[in-house]
N, C-alpha and C positions, 0 to 999 in steps of 0.2 A: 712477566707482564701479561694483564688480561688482554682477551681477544675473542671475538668473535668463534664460537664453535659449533653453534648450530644456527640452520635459518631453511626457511619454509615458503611456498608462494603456491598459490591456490587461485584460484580464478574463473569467471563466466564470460558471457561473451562481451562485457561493457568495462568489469573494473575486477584487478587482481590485490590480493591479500596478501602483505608480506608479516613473518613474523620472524625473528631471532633474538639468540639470547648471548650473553658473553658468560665467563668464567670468575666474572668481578666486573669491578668498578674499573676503568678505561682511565688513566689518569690523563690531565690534561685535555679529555676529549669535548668538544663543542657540540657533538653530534653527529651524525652518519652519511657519507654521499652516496646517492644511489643511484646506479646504472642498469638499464634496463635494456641485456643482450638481446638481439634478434636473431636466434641460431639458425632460421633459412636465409638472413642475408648476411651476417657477420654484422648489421650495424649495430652499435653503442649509443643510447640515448640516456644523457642526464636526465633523472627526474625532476619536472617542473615544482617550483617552489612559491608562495608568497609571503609569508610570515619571516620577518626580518629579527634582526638581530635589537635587544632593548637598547642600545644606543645609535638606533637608525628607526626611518620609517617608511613604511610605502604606502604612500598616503592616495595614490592612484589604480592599486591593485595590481601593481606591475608584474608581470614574470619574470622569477628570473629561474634559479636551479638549484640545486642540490651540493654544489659546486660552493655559491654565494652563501645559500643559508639552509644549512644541512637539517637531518633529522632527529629533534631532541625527544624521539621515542623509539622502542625496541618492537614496535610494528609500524605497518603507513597502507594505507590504499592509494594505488596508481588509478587515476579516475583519467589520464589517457592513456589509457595500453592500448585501445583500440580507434578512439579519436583525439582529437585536439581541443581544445579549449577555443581554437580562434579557428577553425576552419569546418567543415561539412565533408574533408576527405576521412574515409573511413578506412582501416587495413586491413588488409583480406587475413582470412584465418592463419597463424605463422604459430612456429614456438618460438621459447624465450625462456631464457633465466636473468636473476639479477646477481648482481653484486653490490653488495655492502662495505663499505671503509669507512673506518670511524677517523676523524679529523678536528683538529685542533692547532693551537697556537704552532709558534716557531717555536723549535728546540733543537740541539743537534744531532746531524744524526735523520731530519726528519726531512722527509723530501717536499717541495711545496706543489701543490694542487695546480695540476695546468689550466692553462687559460680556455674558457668553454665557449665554444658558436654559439649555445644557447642562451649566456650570461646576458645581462645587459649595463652593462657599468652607467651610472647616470640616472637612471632612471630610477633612483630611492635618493632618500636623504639622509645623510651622515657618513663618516669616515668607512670607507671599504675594512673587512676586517679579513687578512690572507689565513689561507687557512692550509696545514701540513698533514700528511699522510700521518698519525701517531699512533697506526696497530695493525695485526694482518687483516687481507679484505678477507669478508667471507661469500659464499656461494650460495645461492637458492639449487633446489631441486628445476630440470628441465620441468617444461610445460605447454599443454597445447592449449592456443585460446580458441576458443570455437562455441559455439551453440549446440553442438550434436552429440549427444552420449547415448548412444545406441540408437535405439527404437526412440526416444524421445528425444527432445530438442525444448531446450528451454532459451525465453528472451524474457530482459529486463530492460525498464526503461531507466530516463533519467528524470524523473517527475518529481525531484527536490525542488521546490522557490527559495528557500532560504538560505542562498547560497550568495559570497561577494562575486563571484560572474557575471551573474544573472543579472544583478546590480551594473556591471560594467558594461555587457552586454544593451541592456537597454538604457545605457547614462544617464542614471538615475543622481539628480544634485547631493552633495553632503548632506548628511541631516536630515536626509529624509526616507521612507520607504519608494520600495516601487508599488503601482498600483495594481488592483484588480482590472482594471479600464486597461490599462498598459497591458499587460500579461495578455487576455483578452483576445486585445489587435494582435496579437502574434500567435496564439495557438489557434485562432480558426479560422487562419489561411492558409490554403494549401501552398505548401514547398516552401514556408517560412523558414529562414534557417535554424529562429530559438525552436520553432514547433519540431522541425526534423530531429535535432540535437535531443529535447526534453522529452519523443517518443521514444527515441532512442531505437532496436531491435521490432517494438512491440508492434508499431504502423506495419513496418512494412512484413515482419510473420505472418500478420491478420492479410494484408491483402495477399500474400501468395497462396491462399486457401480457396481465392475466388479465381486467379490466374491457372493455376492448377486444375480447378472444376472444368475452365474454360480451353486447357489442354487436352484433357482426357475426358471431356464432352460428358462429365459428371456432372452434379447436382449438389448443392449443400441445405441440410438443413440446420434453421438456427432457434436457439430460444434466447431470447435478449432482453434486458432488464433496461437499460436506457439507454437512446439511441438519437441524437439531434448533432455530431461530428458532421458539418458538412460536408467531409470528403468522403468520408463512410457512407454517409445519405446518398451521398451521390454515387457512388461506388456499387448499390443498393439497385437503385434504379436505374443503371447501365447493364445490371448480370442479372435482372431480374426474374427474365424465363427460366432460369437453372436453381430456384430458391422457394424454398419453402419455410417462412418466417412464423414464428411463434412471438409478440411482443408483449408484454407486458404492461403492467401501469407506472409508471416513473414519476414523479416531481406534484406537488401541491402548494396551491396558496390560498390563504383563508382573506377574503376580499371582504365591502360593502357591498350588499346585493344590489344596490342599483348600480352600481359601476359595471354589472357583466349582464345583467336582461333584467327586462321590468317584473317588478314581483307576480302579476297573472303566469306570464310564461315559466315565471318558476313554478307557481304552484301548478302549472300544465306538468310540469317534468319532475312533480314528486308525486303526482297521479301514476303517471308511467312506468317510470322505478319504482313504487312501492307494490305495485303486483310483483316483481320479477323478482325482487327482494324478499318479499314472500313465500314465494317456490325455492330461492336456494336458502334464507337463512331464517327457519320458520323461529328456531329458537334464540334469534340474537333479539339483544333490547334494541339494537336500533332498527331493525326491522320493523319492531313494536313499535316505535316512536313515527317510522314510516307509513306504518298502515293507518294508525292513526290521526295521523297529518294529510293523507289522503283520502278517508273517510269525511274528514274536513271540509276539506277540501272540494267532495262531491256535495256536501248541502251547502257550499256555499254557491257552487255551478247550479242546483235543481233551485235556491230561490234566491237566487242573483242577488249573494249579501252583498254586504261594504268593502268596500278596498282592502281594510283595516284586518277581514274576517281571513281572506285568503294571504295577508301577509304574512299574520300568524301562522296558517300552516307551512308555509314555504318553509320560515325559519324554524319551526319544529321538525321538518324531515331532514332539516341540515344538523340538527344536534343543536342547534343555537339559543338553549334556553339560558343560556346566563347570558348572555351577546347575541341578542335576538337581530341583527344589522348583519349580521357576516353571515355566509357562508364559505365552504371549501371547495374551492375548483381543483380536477383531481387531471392528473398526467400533461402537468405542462409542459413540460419536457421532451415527451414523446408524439405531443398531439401534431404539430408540423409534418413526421415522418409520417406518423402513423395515417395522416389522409392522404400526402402522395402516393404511399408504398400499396394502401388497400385499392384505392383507384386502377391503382396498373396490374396488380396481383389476382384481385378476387378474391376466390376459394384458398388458392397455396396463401393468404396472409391470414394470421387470427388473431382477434383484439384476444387478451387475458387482462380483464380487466380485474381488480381487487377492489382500486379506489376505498381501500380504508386502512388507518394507521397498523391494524394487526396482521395484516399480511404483505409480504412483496414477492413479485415473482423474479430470483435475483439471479436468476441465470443466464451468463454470458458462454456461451458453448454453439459450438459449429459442428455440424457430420458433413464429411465429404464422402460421396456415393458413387462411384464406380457407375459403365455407362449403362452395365447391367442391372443398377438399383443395390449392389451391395458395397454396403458401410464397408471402408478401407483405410480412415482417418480421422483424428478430431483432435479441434482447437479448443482450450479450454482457459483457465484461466481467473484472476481478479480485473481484469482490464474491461471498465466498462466504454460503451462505444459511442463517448464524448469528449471534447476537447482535451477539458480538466483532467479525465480517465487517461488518456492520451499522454498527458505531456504536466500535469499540474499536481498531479498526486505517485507516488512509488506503486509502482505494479509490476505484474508477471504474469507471462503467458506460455501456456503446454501446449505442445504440437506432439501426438501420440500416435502413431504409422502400426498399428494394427487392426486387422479383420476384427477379431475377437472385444477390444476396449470401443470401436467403433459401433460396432453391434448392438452391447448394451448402450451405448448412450443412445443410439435411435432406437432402441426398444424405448427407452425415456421419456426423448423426445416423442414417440408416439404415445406413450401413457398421459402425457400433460397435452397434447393435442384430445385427446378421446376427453378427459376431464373438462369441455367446456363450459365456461362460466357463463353466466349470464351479461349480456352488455346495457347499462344504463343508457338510458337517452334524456338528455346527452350524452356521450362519452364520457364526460369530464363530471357527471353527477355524484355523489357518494355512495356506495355498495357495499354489502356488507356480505362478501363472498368469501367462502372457505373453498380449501380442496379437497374434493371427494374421498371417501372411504377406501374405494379401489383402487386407487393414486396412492393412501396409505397404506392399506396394504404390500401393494406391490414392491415398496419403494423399503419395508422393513429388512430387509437382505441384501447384504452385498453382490456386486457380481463379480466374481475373482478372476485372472486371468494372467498371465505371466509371458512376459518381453525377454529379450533379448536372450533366444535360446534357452529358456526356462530362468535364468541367471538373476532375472528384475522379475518380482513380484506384485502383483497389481490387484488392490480392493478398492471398489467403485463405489462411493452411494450416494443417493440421491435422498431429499426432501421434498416433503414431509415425509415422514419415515413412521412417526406415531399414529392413535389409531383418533386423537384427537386432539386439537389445539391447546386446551385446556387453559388453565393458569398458572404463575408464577408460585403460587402457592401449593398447586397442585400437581404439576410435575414433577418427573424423575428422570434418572439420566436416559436420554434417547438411546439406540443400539449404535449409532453411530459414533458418537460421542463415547460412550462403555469403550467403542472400540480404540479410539483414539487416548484417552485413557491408559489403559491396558499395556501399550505402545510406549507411553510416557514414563508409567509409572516400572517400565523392563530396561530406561534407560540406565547406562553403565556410568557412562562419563559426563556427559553436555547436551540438552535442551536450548536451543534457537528459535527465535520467533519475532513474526511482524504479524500485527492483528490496527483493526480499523476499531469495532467495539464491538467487542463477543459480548459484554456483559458488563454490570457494575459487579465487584467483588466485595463490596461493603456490605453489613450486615442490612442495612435496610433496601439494599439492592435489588434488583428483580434479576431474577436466573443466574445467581451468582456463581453456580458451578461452570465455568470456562476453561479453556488452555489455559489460562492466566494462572487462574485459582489452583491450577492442579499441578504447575510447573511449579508453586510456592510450598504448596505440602509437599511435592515430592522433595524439592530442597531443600528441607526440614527433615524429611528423613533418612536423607543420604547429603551430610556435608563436604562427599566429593563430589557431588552433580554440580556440575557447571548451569548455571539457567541466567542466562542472559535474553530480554526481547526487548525491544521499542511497539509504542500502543500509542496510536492516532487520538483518542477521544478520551480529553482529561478526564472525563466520568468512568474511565474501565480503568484507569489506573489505581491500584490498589492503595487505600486508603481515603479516597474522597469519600469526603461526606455531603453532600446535599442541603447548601442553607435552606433554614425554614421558610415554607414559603410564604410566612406571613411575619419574617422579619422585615423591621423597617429600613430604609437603605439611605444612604447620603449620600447625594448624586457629587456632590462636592468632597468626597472623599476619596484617596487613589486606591486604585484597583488591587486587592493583593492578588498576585497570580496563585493558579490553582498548584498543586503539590505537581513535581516534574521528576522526581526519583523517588524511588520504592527499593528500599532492602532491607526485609525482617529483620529486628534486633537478633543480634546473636548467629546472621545466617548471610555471611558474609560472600557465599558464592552463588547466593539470587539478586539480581539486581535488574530491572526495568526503570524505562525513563520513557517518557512522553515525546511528542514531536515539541520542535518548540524554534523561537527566532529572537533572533538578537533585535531587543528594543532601543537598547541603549547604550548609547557610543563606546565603546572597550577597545585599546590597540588604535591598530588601523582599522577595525572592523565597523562597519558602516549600518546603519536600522537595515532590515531586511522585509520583507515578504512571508509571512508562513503559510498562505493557502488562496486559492482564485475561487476557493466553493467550500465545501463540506469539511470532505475527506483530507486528511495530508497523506499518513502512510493509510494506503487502500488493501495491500495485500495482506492473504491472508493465509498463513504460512508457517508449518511449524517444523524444525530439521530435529534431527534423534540421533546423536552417534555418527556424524559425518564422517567421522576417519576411520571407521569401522569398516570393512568390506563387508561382511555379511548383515552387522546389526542396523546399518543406517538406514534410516526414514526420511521421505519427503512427504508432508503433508499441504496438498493446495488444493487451488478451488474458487469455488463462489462462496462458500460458506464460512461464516463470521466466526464460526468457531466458537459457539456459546448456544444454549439451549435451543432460544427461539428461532433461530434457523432450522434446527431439524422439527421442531414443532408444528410451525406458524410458516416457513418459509418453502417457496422452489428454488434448490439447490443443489452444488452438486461439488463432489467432495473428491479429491484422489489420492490417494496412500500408493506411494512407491518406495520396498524394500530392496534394498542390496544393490543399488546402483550407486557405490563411492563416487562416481565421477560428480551425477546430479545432484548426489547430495550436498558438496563440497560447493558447488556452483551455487545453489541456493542459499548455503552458510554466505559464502562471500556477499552476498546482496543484502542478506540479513546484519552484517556486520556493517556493510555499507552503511546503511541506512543509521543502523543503532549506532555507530563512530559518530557520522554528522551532525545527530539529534545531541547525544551525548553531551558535549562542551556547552550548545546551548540550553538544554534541560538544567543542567549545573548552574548557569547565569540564573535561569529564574529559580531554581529552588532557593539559591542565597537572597536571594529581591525578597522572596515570600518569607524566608527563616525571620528576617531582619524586621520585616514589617509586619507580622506575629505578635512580634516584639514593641509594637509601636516604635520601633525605629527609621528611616529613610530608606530607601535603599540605598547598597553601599557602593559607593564611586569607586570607578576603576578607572586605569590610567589611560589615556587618549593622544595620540600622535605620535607613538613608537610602537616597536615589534614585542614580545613575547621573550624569543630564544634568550636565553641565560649565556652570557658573557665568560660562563667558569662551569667546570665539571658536575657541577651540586645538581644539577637538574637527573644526573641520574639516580641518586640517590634512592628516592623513593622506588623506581624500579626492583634496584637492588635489597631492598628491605620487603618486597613485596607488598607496597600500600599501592600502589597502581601496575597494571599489566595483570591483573587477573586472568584474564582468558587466554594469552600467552602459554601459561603453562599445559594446558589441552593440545594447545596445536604445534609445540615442542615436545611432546612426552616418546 
């Protein structure tokens, strides 16, 4: 009789990865109960369930367990190992293992499944179906959940929306989505319970870097890319004296110029910026179109032209010759902080201002400073420092406890402090600033340094790294990028990754060499690499093509969704899928939410060999992981070798994410195949569960047409 022989559990601080396999097919089996031991207190917890059985339904999201309606797959992620679904209590670090039993009808011989405190009889609709013990359990590996794997400590959030919780959470009517307005009201109020819940680790990591400053009467420096979280804000302006802020330009919106000052006062403030614009960007064209707009601009001040003369130049130093009515308002996002925080700061604050689409300065990083002035830590990270960053998009955050990684990052941060920019006036004016030569320079080399007793290996780099911005056309691979590369292309077994948009990889693409691109050829060249990621920005997913932009459109025609899975013909162990949400009613499953802003998945992350002790890489950061970051951008990148514990920990959150995205990606790639085809999209069934009534659902397993990644993390 099959049975359960091997099984595997992995975990970070927020959600653990279970994987096992059997010896065959389980006859008679419905699926798997799974319990989740607590080995420092002995207790036993069924894992919570909601996907019912196809002759039942839970048409309310109800909980029940594992007990009621077991697991018809040979992995699962416990998304409460460390909280709940319905409360804000959290569990202090513990270990655990699980236990798996596969279960199924009455037969003899079989003993029946005891009655669970965590069931809830009633609460679904349709015939209860008893379910019997029909194989041996099997066992995971012990484990410790925690945050801390040596010298570093890593935190993940929970900044899914497309999830039925979230839905239930803020009782959202059938039929409909929940909104951006909804969401909203709840991430940018401090101590909301959805906001606590969707920061998850990453709130309060960030504020123990300012309590900590404020223990050991240190100091932090930070460079920050967007910043309007009012708790942050505030947070900001309470520890101020102990902070020395680098902020950047964050958010634009392209307006009618009378809606924001009368056209004189603009053309005053393209007089202004166009000297400053001159001295840093003497060879950009919009410099050119500035000074010229500004020479304008002076004959029309020495003989007091028409209204008409000085409109024209406004809209010409805006770029606005084909929409001569608009201009760009630059850092709305940041403008709120950025005048209380200069007001109270002075000198320790510094505008970085870009204000133009070719650069951002996309650094989210902290140095903490010992009382003597020397670097002893840093917070580093994808988590930008807003709501959305917060609690509405997938992120992660690095807490790194050495002299030495702390060191270089304030050598950094002092290089992009010395690099200062010029600031428009207004603020929010358009600029067309680059960064310095000596900033590129500097920033072409890594800085190495090695954790936990020589054991974890560590290369630093930062952006811009080249010696020039250049173009999409004209570029080649950064040293950064070579390096990560390199890295990839030494991988044995399996590539991971979560990216926001390093890049388009279609041929008409701009800077199509990414992670993406290069986890595809290397899967091509080794058909046992594992390369599985999820990608935020339909546009970096491999194969989008870019309608023309001068095809005509029928507003009355339906939407076909963009492509949502990627797997080279013939290259059956690369597979990526986009973020994506349930539109359309399937199951119990109710419309969802997929974003309050931009970004869904934000982080930016690539793992190498996680089960390797010596071979495995963490790659994180600010950096987008595609050309024009090390280019064009201020960033900053971390490579950690030979730490299994972190590696493993970042796999699980990669998996997280890529599991969740996963089913729903599949819904619209079929909506898209279908209507490709001028066909409807294809209806799916509504007011029952999923789970299979009979054995057949393993099938596919056991033929190897799903459970791909399985085999890695059983070998």
């Amino acid at each position: 009789m099959a049975k359960v022989v091997d099984a595997r559990a992995f975990c970070n601080n927020e959600v653990a990865y279970l994987a096992w396999k059997t010896d065959g097919k389980i006859n008679d089996c419905l699926g798997f109960m799974i319990t989740r031991i607590n080995l420092d207190t002995g207790e036993r917890r069924l894992l919570p369930a909601w996907v019912a059985f196809d002759t039942q339904s839970n048409p309310k999201w109800e909980e029940q367990d594992t007990s009621v309606w077991p697991i018809q797959k040979f992995s699962w992620r416990d998304l409460t190992l460390r909280r709940s679904r319905n409360t804000l209590q959290i569990r202090a670090p513990f270990r655990a293992k699980y236990e798996i039993v596969p279960v199924g009808p009455a037969a003899p011989g079989r003993v029946a499944v005891p009655p669970s405190p965590t069931a809830q009889p009633g609460k679904y609709k349709g015939d209860p179906i008893p379910l019997f013990v029909c194989g041996e359990a099997g066992e995971t590996n012990a484990f410790t959940v925690t945050d801390n794997f040596g010298d570093v400590s890593a935190f993940f959030n929970n900044g899914i929306l497309s999830t039925q919780n979230l839905r239930k959470q803020l009782e959202t009517p059938d039929g409909k989505a929940p909104t951006k307005p909804q969401i909203d009201a709840h991430i940018q109020k401090t101590g909301d319970p959805i906001r606590t819940f969707l920061s998850g680790d990453v709130l309060p990591a960030l504020k123990s870097m300012f309590a900590r400053a404020e223990k050991e009467d240190g100091t932090l420096h930070l460079a920050l890319y967007e910043l309007d979280d009012p708790e942050l804000v505030e947070l900001l302006v309470q520890t101020q004296a102990r902070l020395n802020i680098i902020l950047s330009t964050a958010g634009s919106k392209t307006v009618a110029a009378g809606k924001t000052e009368s056209l004189a006062a603009a053309a005053k403030a393209v007089v202004k910026r166009s000297k400053v614009v001159k001295k840093a960007t003497k060879k950009k064209s919009a410099a050119k179109k500035a000074k010229k707009a500004a020479k304008k601009v002076s004959k029309v001040k020495k003989a007091k032209a028409s209204k008409k003369t000085v409109k024209k130049a406004a809209k010409a130093a805006n770029g606005a010759a084909a929409k001569p009515k608009k201009i760009t308002i630059w850092d709305i996002t940041n403008s709120d902080a950025r005048e209380k925080l200069s007001a109270l700061m002075g000198a320790r604050f510094q505008n970085r201002m870009f204000n133009n689409s070719a650069h951002i300065g996309h650094n989210k990083f902290a140095v903490l400073l010992d009382k003597t002035g020397k670097p002893t830590a840093v917070w580093s990270g994808s988590t930008n420092w807003t709501p959305t960053g917060l609690c509405a998009q997938s992120n992660n955050t690095i807490v790194v406890e050495s002299e030495d990684v702390a060191q270089a990052y304030f050598e950094y941060w002092t290089r992009l402090h010395a690099d200062e920019l010029p600031e428009p006036d207004p603020l929010s004016a358009p600029l067309g600033s680059d960064q310095g030569p000596e900033l590129r320079k500097a920033n072409a080399k890594p800085s190495p340094a090695k954790l936990d007793n020589g054991k974890t290996e560590v290369e630093l780099w930062y952006s811009p790294n080249t010696p020039k911005t250049g173009t999409p056309k004209t570029r080649t691979v950064p040293p950064d990028l070579e390096f990560v590369f390199s890295l990839m292309k030494r991988a044995k077994d399996a590539i991971f990754f979560l990216v926001f948009n390093p890049g388009r990889t279609d041929p008409e693409g701009e800077d199509v060499n990414t992670v993406v691109s290069a986890g595809i050829d290397f899967g091509r060249l080794d058909p046992k690499l594992t390369v599985f990621g999820a990608i935020s920005d339909p546009t970096a997913l491999p194969g989008f093509v870019a309608p023309p932009k001068d095809a005509p459109q029928d507003k009355n025609a339906p939407k076909i969704p963009n492509a949502a899975i990627f797997s080279p013909s013939g290259v059956p162990n690369v597979l990526m899928i986009r973020a994506a949400a349930i539109n359309d009613l399937i199951s119990d499953f109710q419309r969802e939410i997929l974003s309050a802003g931009h970004a869904i998945i934000h982080d930016k992350i690539v793992v190498i060999d996680p089960m390797s002790e010596t071979d495995c890489v963490v790659i994180t950061g600010s950096h987008n992981l595609g050309f024009k970051a090390s280019y064009a951008n201020d960033e900053n990148m971390l490579i950690l070798r030979g730490n299994r514990a972190l590696a493993l920990a970042y796999t699980v959150h990669v998996l997280d994410v890529y599991d969740h995205y996963k089913f729903r990606a599949a819904l619209e790639q079929q909506a898209r195949d279908a209507m490709l085809k001028g066909n409807p999209k294809p209806k799916k069934p509504t007011g029952k569960g999923f789970l299979q009534t009979t054995d057949k659902w393993q099938d596919p397993y056991i033929a190897g047409e799903k459970g791909k990644e399985l085999a890695y993390f059983l070998r």
